[in-house]
C-alpha positions as a printed Julia matrix, in Angstrom:
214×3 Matrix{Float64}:
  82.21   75.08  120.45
  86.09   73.7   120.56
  88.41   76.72  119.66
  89.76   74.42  117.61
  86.83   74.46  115.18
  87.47   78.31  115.5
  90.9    78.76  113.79
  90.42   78.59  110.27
  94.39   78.24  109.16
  95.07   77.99  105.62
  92.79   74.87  104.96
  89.71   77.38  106.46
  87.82   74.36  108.61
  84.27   75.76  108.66
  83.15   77.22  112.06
  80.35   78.5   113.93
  81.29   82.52  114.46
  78.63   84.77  115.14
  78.65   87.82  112.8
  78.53   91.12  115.01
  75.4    93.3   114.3
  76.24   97.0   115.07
  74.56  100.59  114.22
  76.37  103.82  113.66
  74.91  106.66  115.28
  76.74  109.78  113.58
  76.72  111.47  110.42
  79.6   113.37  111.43
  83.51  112.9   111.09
  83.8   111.49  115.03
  81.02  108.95  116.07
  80.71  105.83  117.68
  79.41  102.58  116.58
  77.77  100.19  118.71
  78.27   96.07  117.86
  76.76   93.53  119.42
  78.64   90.83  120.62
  77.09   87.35  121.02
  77.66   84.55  123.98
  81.05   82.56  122.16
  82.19   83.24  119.14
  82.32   86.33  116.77
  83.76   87.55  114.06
  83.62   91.29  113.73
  85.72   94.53  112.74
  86.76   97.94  114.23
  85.09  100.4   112.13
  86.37  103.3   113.34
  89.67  104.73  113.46
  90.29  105.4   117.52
  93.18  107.34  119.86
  93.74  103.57  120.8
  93.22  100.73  118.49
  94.58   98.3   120.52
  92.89   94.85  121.84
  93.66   96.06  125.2
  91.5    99.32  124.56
  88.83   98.08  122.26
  87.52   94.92  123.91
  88.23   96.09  127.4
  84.68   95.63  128.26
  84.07   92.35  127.52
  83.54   89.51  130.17
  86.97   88.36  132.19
  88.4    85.26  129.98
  87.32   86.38  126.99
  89.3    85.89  124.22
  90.28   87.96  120.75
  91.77   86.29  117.66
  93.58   88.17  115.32
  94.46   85.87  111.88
  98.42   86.96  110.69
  97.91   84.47  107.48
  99.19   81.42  109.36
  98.42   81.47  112.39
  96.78   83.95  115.02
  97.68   86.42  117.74
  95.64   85.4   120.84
  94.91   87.64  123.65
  92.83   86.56  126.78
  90.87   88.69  129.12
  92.76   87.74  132.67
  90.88   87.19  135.32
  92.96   87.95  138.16
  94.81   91.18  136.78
  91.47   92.19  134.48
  93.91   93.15  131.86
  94.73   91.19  128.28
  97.62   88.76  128.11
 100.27   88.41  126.95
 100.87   91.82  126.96
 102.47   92.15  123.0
  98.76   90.44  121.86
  97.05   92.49  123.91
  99.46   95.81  122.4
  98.05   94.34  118.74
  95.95   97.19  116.6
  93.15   96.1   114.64
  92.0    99.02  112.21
  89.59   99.76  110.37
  89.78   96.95  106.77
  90.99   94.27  109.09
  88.6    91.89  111.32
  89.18   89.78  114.62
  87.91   86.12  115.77
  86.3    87.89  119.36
  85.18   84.77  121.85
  82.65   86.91  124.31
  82.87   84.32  128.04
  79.43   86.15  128.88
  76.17   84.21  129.04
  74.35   87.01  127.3
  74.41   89.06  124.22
  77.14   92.12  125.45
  77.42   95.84  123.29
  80.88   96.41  122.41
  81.07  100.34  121.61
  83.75  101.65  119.19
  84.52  105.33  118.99
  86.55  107.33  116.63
  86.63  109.27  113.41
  85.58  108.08  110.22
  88.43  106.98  107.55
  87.73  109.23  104.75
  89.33  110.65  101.45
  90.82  107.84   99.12
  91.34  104.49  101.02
  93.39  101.58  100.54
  92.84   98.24  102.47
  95.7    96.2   101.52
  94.63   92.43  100.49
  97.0    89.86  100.9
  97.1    86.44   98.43
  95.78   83.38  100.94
  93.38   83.4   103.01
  92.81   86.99  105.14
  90.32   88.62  107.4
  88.89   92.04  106.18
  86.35   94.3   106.26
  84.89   97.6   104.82
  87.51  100.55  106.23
  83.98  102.38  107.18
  80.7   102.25  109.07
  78.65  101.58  105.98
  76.68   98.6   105.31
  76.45   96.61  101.74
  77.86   93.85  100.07
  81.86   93.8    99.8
  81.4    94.89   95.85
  78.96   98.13   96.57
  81.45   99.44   99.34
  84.49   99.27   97.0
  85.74   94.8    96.98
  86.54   94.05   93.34
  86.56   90.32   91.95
  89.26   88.92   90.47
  88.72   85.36   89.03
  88.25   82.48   91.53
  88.53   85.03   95.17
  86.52   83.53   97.87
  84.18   85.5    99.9
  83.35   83.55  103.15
  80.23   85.05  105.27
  79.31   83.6   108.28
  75.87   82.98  108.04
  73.91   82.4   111.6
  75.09   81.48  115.03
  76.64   77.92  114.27
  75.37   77.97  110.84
  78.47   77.34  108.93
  79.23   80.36  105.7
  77.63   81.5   102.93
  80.74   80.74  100.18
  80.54   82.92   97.41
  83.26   82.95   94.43
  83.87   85.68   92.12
  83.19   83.38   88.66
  86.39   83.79   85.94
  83.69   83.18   83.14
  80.33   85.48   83.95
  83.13   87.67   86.28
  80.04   88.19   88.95
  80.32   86.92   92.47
  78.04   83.42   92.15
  76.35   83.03   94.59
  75.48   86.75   95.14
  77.43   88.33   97.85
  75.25   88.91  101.47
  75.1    91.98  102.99
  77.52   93.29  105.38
  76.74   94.6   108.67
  78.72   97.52  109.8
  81.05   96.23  111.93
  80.67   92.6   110.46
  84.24   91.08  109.03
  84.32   88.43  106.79
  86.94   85.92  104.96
  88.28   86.39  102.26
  90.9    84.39   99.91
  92.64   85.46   96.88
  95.08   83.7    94.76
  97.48   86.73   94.09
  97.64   90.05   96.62
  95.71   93.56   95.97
  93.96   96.27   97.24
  90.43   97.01   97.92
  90.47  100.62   97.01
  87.52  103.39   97.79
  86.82  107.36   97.98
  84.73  107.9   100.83
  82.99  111.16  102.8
  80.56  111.72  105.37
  79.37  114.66  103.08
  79.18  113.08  100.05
């Protein structure tokens, strides 16, 4: 698959991105999740908060020349895996945090399915994941799995939820309907760890109390 059928822009060509399927092995404040990361393209979030949450640090075990996209709103920030030093370059992508609530375009060079492992603590307490109007890249601010609307997303008329379906399977489009106000079709469930498009006509925030005890 061309990168170029990859970068969604503003005009969100579909593409064939793998969503990440990962398992969170703690009940407690600090854990670590585990994502899998499939041969070419994936599209998956950091779902913990780490000491280091930057592209550098959180991909540093994937294969050499692989390759993480993160979407600004027009364009993306593109760091590549360098074979010769074994470090991310240029170094400014490679310095870029993705948190927990935002989501990356990861392009794994391995031949086989890798485990990307994310530690950190859980983002707890009342959360805020900023959503910008156009077209934006987000994802649940915690290891929880669920359709965007049971872990906290509310619909406003006409947003776009775009979930990648199957490896080169295209998205499963759902739009939150300004008459019935229900997402139509039904939204999918969310992997934890899985990030997903979405695309609003005017800015908000995807708000949420969350606790490990509660």
């Amino acid at each position: 698959m061309r990168t170029k059928t990859l970068l969604l822009a503003a005009a969100l060509t579909a593409a064939g991105v793998a969503t990440s399927m990962a398992q969170v092995y703690s009940v407690n404040a600090v854990g670590y999740v585990n994502t899998t990361i499939h041969p070419g393209f994936n599209l998956v979030s950091n779902p913990l908060t780490a000491a280091d949450n930057t592209i550098a640090t959180l991909f540093k075990t994937l294969p050499v020349n692989s390759v993480v996209y993160k979407f600004t709103g027009s364009g993306y920030i593109i760091a590549t895996l360098d074979p010769d030093d074994g470090v991310y370059l240029p170094v400014d992508a490679a310095n870029t945090t993705v948190v927990p609530g935002e989501g990356v375009f990861v392009k794994s060079a391995g031949s086989t399915d890798l485990t990307v492992t994310f530690v950190g603590e859980v983002s707890q307490g009342d959360l805020s994941n900023p959503l910008p109007a156009g077209l934006s890249i987000r994802s649940s601010q915690v290891p929880q799995a669920g359709t965007a609307a049971e872990l906290g997303l509310v619909g406003e008329p006409n947003d776009i939820v775009y979930q990648y379906k199957a490896v080169g399977a295209g998205y499963d489009i759902s739009t939150f309907d300004p008459d019935d106000l229900v997402w139509a079709p039904p939204l999918r469930t969310l992997k934890v760890g899985e990030a997903f498009f979405l695309k609003k006509a005017k800015a908000g925030v995807w708000t949420r109390h969350f606790s490990v005890n509660g």
